[in-house]
C-alpha positions in Angstrom: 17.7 11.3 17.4 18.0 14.2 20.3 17.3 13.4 23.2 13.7 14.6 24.3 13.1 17.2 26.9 11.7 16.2 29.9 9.1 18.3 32.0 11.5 20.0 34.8 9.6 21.4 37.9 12.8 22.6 40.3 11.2 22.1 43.5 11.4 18.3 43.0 15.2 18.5 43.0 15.2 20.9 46.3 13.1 19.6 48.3 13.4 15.1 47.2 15.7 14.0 49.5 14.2 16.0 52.6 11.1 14.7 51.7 12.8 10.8 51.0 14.5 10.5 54.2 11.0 11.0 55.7 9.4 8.0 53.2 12.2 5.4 53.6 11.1 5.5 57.2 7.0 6.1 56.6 7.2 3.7 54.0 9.4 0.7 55.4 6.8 -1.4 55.1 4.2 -0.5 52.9 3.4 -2.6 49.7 1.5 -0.3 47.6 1.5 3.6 47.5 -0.6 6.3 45.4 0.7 9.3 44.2 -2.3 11.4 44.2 -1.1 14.6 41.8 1.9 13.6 40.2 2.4 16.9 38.5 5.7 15.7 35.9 6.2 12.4 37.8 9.9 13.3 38.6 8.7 12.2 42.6 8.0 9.2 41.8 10.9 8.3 39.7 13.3 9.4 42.4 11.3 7.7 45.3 10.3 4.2 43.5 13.4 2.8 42.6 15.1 3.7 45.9 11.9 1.7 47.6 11.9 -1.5 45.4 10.0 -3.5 48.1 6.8 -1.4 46.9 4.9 -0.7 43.9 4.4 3.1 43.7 1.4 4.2 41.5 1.2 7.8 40.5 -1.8 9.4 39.1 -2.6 12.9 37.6 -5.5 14.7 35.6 -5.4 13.4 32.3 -4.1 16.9 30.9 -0.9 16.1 32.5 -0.8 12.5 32.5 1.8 12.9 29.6 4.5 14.6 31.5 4.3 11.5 33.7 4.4 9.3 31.5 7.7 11.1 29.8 9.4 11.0 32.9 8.5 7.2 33.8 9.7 6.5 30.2 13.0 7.8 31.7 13.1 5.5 34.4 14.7 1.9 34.9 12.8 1.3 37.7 10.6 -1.6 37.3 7.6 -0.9 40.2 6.3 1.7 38.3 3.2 1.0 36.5 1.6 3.4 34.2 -0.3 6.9 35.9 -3.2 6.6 36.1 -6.2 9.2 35.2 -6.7 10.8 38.2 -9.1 13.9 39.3 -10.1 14.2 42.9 -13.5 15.4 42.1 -14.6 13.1 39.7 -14.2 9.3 39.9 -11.4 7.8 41.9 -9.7 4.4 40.5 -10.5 0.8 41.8 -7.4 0.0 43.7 -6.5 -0.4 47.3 -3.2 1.2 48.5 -1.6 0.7 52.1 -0.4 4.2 51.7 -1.3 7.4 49.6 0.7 10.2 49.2 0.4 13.8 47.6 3.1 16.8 47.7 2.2 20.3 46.7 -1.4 19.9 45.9 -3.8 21.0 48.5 -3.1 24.3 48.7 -2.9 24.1 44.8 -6.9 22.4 44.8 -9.9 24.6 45.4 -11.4 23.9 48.8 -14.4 22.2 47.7 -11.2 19.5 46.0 -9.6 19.4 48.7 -13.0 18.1 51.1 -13.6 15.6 48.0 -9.7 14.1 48.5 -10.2 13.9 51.9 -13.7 11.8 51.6 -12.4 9.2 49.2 -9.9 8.2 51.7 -12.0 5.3 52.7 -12.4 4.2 49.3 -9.0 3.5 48.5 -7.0 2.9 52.0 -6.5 -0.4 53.6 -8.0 -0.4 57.2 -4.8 1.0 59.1 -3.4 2.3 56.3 -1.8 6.1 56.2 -1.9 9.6 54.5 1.7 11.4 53.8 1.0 14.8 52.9 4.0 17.4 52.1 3.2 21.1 51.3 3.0 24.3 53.3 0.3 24.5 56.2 -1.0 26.9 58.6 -0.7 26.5 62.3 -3.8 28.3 64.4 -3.7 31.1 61.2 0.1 31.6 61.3 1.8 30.8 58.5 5.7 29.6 59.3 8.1 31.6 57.5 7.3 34.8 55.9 7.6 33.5 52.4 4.8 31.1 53.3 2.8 34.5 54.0 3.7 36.3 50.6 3.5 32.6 48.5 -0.3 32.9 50.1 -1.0 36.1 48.6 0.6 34.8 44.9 -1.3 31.9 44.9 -4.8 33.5 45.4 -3.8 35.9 43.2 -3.1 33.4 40.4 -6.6 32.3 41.7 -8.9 33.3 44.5 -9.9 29.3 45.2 -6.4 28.3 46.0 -4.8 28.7 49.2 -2.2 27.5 52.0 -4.6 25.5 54.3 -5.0 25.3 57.8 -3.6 22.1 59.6 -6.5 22.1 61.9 -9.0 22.0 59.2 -7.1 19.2 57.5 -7.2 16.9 60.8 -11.1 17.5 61.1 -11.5 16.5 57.5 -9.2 13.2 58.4 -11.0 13.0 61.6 -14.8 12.5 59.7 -12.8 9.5 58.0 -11.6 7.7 60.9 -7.9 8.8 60.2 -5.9 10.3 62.8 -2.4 12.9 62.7 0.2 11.1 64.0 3.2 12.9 62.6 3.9 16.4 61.8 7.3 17.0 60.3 8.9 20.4 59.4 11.0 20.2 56.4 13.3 22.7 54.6 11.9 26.1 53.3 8.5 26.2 55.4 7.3 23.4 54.2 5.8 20.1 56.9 5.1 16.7 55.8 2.1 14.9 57.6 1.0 11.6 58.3 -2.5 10.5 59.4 -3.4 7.2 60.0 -6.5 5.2 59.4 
């Protein structure tokens, strides 16, 4: 039989081990993490079995909970359950999570998406637990790096709701859930990856 084709995004193989040599440090000694927005799942099968201490649970809209669950077919690793149905402005699964993660979605989410993510925080993170975001942001209204500027413009042209977002507004939307920036790192081709803490 021929091999099956998985789902390919390329910016999972660019921008993975920038992004992993961030987590194996964030995530030394967390338990359990969600993936919020899985997208094909090819994340999470690069990050969970080099972090076999945890269990890492991804989750995605149930349109595209099938190229997750391709790629986690793919995958040896054995701390990755199934995804799970996942859509920020409906209802959120019953699990706790000592960690929850999302790349590449917010500025991907309508606004109104993006304040429903941030208010479920409390329904899903262990008291001190921590939010690891990685994705473009906007500093004060500047965007760094040009091709964040014209990526701005493509994206809202693809659809006016989506949009790079402003780090500020982000840390008042953690901030009206008791979480707190503590890290802000920049990463290869414009891109930062944040942590807030509860």
């Amino acid at each position: 039989m021929a091999d099956v084709k998985l789902p390919d995004a390329p910016s999972t193989g660019r921008n993975r081990e920038p992004i992993f040599e961030q987590l194996r440090r964030l995530l030394a000694h967390s338990r359990r993490v969600l993936e919020v927005g899985s997208g094909t799942g090819q994340h999470a099968v690069y990050f969970a079995p080099r972090l076999p201490h945890l269990l890492w649970q991804t989750s995605e809209r149930v349109q595209n909970l099938h190229e997750v669950q391709a790629w986690l077919a793919s995958s040896p690793a054995d701390n990755l359950p199934p995804p799970l149905p996942l859509d920020v402005t409906g209802e959120w699964p019953q699990l706790r999570v000592d960690t929850l993660f999302t790349a590449n979605t917010l500025h991907i989410m309508p606004a109104s998406a993006v304040e429903s993510f941030f208010a479920r925080l409390p329904q899903v993170l262990e008291p001190g637990g921590q939010l690891i975001v990685y994705g473009p942001m906007k500093i004060a209204g500047n965007y760094i790096g040009s091709g964040n500027a014209d990526f701005d413009v493509w994206l809202k042209e693809q659809d006016s709701l989506r949009g790079i977002r402003d780090l500020e507004w982000l840390d008042q939307l953690a901030e009206a859930q008791g979480l707190r920036r503590t890290e802000n790192n920049f990463l290869p081709a414009h891109n930062q990856l944040l942590v807030w803490r509860a």
